[in-house]
C-alpha positions in Angstrom: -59.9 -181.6 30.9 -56.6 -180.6 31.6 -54.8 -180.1 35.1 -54.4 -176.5 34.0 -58.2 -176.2 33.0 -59.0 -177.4 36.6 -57.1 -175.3 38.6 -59.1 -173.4 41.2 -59.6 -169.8 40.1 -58.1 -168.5 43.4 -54.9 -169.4 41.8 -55.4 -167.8 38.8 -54.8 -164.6 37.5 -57.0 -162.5 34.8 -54.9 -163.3 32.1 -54.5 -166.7 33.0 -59.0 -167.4 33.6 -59.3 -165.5 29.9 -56.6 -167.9 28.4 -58.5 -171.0 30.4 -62.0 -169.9 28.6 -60.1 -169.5 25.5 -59.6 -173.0 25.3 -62.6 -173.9 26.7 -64.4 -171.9 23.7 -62.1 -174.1 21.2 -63.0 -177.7 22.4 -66.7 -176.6 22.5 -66.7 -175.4 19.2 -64.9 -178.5 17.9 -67.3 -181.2 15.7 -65.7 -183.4 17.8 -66.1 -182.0 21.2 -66.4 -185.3 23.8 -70.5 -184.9 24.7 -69.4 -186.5 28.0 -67.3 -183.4 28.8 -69.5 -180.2 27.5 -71.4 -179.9 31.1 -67.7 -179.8 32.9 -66.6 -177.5 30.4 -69.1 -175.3 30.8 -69.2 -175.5 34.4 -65.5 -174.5 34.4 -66.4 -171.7 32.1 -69.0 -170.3 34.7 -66.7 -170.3 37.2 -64.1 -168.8 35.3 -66.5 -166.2 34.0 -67.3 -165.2 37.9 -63.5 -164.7 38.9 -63.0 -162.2 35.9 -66.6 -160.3 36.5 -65.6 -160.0 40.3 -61.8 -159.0 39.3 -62.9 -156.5 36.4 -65.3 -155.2 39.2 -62.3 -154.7 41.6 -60.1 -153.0 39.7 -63.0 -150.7 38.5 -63.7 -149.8 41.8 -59.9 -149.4 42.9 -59.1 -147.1 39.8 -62.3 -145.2 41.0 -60.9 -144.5 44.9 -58.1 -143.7 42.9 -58.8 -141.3 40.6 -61.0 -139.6 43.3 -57.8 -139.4 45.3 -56.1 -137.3 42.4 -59.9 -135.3 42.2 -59.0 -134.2 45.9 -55.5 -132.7 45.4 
């Protein structure tokens, strides 16, 4: 895996975990995908796939206070 695939997802940003599973998606669906490296790839992926479920959930719940804000105007 890359040095950029590896990073730890509290450096990341959103765009940047989506581009990492991007990538992730491409070597596992290549025919010639190294069998030795599907579980860290898809370990990687899981974590990845955490960060942008909690992040998504934080900025749905930050729009929300938000938009009640404007509600009580």
């Amino acid at each position: 895996m890359s040095k950029k695939t590896t990073e730890t997802t509290q450096e990341l940003t959103y765009t940047q975990a989506m581009k990492q599973l991007e990538e992730i998606t491409a070597h596992l669906q290549d025919p010639n995908c190294d069998i030795d490296l599907l579980r860290d790839y898809t370990k990687q992926a899981l974590s990845l796939l955490k960060f942008c479920k909690t992040r998504l959930t934080q900025t749905d719940e930050e729009l929300k206070k938000l938009l009640a804000e404007l509600d009580d105007e």
